[in-house]
N, C-alpha and C positions, 0 to 999 in steps of 0.2 A: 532659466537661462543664465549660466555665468557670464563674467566680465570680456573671456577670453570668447564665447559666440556673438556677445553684442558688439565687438570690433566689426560693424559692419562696411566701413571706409576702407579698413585698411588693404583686405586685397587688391584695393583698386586705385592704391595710393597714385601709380604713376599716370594712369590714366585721368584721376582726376586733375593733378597737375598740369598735367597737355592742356586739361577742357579749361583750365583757369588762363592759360597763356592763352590761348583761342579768343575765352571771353573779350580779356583786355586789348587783344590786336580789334575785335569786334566794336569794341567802344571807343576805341582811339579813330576806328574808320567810319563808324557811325556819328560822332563829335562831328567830325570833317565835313560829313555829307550833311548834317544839319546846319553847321553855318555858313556853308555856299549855296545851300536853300533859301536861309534864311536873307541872305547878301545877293541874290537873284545874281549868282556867281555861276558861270555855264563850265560846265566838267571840261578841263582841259589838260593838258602835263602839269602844271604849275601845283596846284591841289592832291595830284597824283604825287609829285614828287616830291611834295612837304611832307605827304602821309608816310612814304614807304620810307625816308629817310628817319624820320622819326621811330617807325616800327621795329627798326635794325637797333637803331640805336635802343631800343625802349629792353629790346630783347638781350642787347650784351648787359647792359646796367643791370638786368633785373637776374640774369645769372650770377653778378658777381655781387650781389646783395643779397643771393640767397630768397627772395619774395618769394619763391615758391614752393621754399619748404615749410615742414607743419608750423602751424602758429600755437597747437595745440598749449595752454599754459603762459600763453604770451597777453599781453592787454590789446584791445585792440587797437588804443592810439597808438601804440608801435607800430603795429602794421598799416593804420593809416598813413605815419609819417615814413613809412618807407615808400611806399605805395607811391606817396606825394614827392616825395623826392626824389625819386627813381625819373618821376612822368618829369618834372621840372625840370628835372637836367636833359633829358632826351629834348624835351622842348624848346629847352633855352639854346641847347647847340645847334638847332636846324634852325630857330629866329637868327643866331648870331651867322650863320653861313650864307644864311639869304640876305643880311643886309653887309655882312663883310667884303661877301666873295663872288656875287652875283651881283653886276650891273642894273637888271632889271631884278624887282624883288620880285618873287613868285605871287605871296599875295600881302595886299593890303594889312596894316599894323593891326588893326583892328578887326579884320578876320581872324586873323592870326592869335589875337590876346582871348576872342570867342571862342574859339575851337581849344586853348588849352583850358578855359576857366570850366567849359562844359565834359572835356575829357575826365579833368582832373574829379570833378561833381560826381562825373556815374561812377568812375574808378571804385572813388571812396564809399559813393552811397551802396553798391552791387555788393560789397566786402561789407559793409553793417548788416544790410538784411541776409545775406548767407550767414553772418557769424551769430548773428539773434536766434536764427532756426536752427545750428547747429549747436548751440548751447541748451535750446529748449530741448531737443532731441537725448542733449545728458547729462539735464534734469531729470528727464523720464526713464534714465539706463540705458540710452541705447548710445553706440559709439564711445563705450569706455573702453580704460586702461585698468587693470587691476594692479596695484602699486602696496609696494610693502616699505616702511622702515626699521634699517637700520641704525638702533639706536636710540635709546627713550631720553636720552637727556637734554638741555634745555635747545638747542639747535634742533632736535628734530622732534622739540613740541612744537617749535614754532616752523616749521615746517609742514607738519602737520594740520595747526592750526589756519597756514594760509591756503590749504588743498581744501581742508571742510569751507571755509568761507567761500571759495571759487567754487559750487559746482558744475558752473558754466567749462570750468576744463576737461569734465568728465573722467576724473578718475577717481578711481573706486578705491578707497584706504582702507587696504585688509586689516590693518594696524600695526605694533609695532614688536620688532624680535630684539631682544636682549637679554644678553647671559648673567644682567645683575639684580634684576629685578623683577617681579611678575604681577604684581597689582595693577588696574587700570592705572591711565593718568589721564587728568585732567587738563583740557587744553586752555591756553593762556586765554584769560580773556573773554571764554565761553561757560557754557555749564557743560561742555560734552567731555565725554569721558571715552576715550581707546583701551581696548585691551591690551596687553602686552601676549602676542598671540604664541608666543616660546622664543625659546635661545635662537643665538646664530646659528647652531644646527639645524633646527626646526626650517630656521629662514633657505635654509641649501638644498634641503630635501625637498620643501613645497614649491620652490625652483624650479628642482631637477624634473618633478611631475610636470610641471609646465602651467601650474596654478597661478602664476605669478609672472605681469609683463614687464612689471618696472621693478628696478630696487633701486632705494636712495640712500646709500649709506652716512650718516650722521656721525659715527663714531669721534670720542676728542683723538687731536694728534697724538696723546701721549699712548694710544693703542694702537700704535699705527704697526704692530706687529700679525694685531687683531683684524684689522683692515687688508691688511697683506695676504691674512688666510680667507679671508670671507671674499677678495675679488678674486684669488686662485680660485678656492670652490666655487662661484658663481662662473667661471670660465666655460665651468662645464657644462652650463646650463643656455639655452636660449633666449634669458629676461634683457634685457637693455639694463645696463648697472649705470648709477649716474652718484659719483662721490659731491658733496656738499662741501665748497670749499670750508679749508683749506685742505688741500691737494699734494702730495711727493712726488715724485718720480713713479713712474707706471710705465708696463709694457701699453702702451695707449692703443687700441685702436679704432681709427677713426673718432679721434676724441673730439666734441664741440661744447658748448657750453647753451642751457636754456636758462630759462627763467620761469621759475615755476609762483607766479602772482606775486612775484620780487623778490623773491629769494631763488639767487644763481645756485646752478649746478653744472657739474661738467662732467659728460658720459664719457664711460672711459672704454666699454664696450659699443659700440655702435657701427652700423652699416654706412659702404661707402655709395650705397644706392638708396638717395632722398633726393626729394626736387628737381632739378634739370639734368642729376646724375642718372637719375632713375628712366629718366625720359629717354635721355640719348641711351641706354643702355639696353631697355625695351625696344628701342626700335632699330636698333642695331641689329637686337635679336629678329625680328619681324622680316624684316628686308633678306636679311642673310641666309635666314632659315625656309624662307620661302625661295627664295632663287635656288638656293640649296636643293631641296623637296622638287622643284622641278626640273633639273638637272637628272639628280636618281632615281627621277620616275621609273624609268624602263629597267635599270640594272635591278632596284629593289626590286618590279617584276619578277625577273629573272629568278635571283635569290628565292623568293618566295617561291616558285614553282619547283625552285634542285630541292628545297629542304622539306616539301611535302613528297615531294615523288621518291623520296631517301631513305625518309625516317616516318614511323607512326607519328603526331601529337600536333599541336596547333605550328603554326611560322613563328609566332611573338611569344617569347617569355616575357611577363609583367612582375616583376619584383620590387616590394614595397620596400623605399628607401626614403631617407629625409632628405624634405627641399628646405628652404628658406626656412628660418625662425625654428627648425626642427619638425614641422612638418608632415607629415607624410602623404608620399607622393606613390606613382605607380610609375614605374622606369621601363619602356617599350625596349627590346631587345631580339634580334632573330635568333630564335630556337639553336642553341650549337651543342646541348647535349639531350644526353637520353632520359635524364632525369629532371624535376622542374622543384628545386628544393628554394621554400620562400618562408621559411618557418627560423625558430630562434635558433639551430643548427645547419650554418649554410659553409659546406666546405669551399676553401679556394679550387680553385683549377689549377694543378700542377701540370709538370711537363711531361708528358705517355699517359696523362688521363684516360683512364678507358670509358669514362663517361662521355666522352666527346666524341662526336658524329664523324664520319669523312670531312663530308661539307661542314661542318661546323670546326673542324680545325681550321681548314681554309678560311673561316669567317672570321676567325679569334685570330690567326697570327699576323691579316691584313685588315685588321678592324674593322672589318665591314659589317660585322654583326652586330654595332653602335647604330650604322645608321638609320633606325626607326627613333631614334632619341628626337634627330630634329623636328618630328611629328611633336614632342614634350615640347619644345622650344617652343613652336610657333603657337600651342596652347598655353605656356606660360608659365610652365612648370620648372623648366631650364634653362640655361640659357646656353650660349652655343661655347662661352668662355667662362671658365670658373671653376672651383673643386670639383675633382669626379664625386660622383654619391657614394658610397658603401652601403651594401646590403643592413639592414638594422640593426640583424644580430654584429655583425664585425663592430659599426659604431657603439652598440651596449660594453663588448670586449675594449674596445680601447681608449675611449671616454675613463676611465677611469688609469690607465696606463700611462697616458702621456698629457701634458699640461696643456690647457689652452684649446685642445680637441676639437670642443663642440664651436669653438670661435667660427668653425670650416662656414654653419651656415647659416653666419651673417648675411650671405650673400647666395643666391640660386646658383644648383649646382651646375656644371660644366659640363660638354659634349669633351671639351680637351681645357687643357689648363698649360699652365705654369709648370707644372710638376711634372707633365707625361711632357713636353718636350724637353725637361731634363734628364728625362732616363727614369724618373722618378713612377714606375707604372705597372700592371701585372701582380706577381703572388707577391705580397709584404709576409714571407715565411719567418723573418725576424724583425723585432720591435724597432731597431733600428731604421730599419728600410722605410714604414710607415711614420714614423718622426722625421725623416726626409721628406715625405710626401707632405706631411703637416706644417713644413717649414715654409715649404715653398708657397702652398696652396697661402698661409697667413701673407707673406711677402707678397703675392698678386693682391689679394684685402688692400694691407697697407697701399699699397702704389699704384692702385687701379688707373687707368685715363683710357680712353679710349682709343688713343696709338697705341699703347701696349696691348690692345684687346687683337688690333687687327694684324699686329706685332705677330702673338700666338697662335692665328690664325693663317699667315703664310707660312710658320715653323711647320705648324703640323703638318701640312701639304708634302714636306720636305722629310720631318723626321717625326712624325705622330703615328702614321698610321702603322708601318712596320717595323718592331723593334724586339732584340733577342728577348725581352720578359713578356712579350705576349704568345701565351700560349693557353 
């Protein structure tokens, strides 16, 4: 079993974020209920209304602190003291409102001081015993990251060296790539020795096969020409790149900064969907896509009955295209031609295609032969907003054509996007066209919010579905 199958978390990154805010609302209302037991305190508004104010509050502090994203690499007195100061201030602005702003306090000082010292207690102790059992987990291998360095010299020995002493963060160090040198090295401080496992090539190639989840480039500034080439080629690739300060100007996106056992890095590749982004944007998809699905019940009927009674072959083409992280996924589609081409030669649909059905013209130039995607969506494959997918073969073809490419999927592909209600959509017959499309789809990346989601989502109603390039 490689590094890349024992990610056992990560599919289910967002859901487990949801289950950890869940917990915390659970133990801030459990605290509550234990010390109005303990206070022969009878349930009334008063406890009701110290709890729910608090849970609001506990809930905006803890998005704009980020608590919910990975800790992966982190110590965990950091995340105690965010944890802890997150809950303090939520707690200290409902103490300070009930004796500022209300006449009658709701409750007693002393309940009050019980219910935060016992919140604050499970908070921290529920986040040790999870983080103890997730560390034991990879010790064992399970729940890693396969991570390479860029760079063998003394910054990314000593990087290195603090990743083998952590193996509570679970990442696995393939070892290190550099163009100067090729004999192990020995890490500061240790008796272990890393291979030097090939050049920066070596490191782009094992990349682009998807061997590789992290790269940490080390390089000194005075390469920063070298660094410029190795995060263009790594562009093309799905790894998370994270450069080791010091840092230039970069096309960033979604750049943040970790700490990998104290020594900072700052990812210059990354997704704008982690923590409460992820959350709201899953279930954005969820709500939408199910309202959605039972809305189309009857016309997909329909559909599905003209294009069996029409033509020989099944209602659904499934064509394997990349989701997230590169991927692959199976893309539901209503059958609109005579042919079912899902191999490394997949032609576009031009216009007087003769491979195209009656009904499946009709399907393609009023998009309605997308709609089984939302069936993807609400299994989690898609999302309803985001880059449309391309067949494999087109991304094999232009991955290496235009810069930045595979950046597309940072992020779960899209039912509509950014691109298709700019016109941006249909045959890409010249490279041009398709670097339009790759402009825009990065620009949604960069500027993601979830106004802009629902933004996209009233366009297309208006100028998505029928436009002169679908055919």
């Amino acid at each position: 079993m490689n590094g890349m199958d024992r990610g056992i978390l990560r599919p289910h990154q967002a859901t487990i974020s949801v289950l950890q805010r869940l917990l915390d609302f659970f133990v801030i209302l459990f605290s509550m209920g234990i010390s109005i037991k303990l206070n022969s305190i009878p349930l009334s508004y008063a406890p009701t209304v110290a709890t729910l104010l608090s849970l609001v509050i506990f809930y905006l502090l803890s998005d704009f602190s980020h608590l919910y994203n990975s800790w992966r690499g982190e110590r965990i007195s950091e995340e105690l003291r965010k944890v802890g100061g997150t809950w303090a201030l939520s707690f200290t602005t409902v103490f300070l409102a009930d004796y500022l702003l209300l006449a009658t306090p709701l409750l007693d000082d002393a309940v009050m001081l019980q219910w935060f010292a016992l919140s604050l207690a499970l908070l921290c102790c529920y986040r040790v015993l999870l983080r103890t059992s997730l560390n034991a987990l990879r010790r064992r291998g399970f729940n890693t990251r396969t991570v390479a360095i860029a760079g063998a010299g003394p910054l990314g020995q000593r990087l290195a060296g603090n990743i083998a002493s952590a193996p509570w963060m679970g990442l696995d160090l393939l070892g290190f790539f550099d163009d100067k040198r090729r004999d192990p090295v020995r890490i500061a401080g240790s008796k272990i020795k890393l291979p030097v496992s090939g050049s920066l090539e070596d490191l782009v190639e094992q990349a682009r096969s998807g061997q590789i989840d992290r790269v940490y480039i080390t390089l000194p500034m005075r390469s920063e020409a070298r660094i410029k080439w190795l995060t263009e080629k790594l562009s093309d690739t799905t790894a998370s790149v994270y450069i080791v300060p010091d840092v230039f100007i970069f096309e960033l996106l979604h750049a943040r900064s970790q700490n990998i056992n104290g020594v900072p890095t700052i990812s210059i590749f990354d997704s704008p969907m982690t923590g409460a982004n992820s959350v709201i944007k899953r279930a954005e998809d969820i709500v939408l896509s199910a309202a959605i699905l039972a809305i189309i019940a009857i016309p997909m009927t329909l559909i599905s009955l003209m294009i069996k009674l029409t033509s020989p072959g099944p209602i659904f083409f499934r064509q394997k295209r990349y989701g997230i992280d590169g991927r692959s996924i199976e893309v539901l589609k209503f059958r609109s031609m005579r042919v079912m081409e899902n191999d490394g030669n997949v032609v576009q649909a031009t216009r007087g295609d003769t491979r195209i059905t009656p009904i499946g013209a009709l399907l393609r130039r009023t998009s309605l032969d997308e709609l089984p995607q939302f069936i993807n969506v609400l299994l989690g494959d898609m999302s309803i907003v985001g880059p449309r997918p391309h067949a494999v073969a087109h991304n094999e073809h232009y991955r290496g054509k235009i810069d930045s490419y595979m950046l597309r999927h940072k992020v779960k592909p899209g039912i509509t996007g950014w691109a298709q209600i700019n016109g941006w959509r249909g045959e890409t017959d010249t490279l041009d066209k398709m670097q339009k499309r790759v402009e825009h789809d990065l620009a949604y990346i960069h500027n993601w919010s979830l106004w802009w989601d629902l933004k996209i989502v009233f366009l297309t109603v208006f100028k998505g579905f029928i436009h002169k390039n679908a055919y």
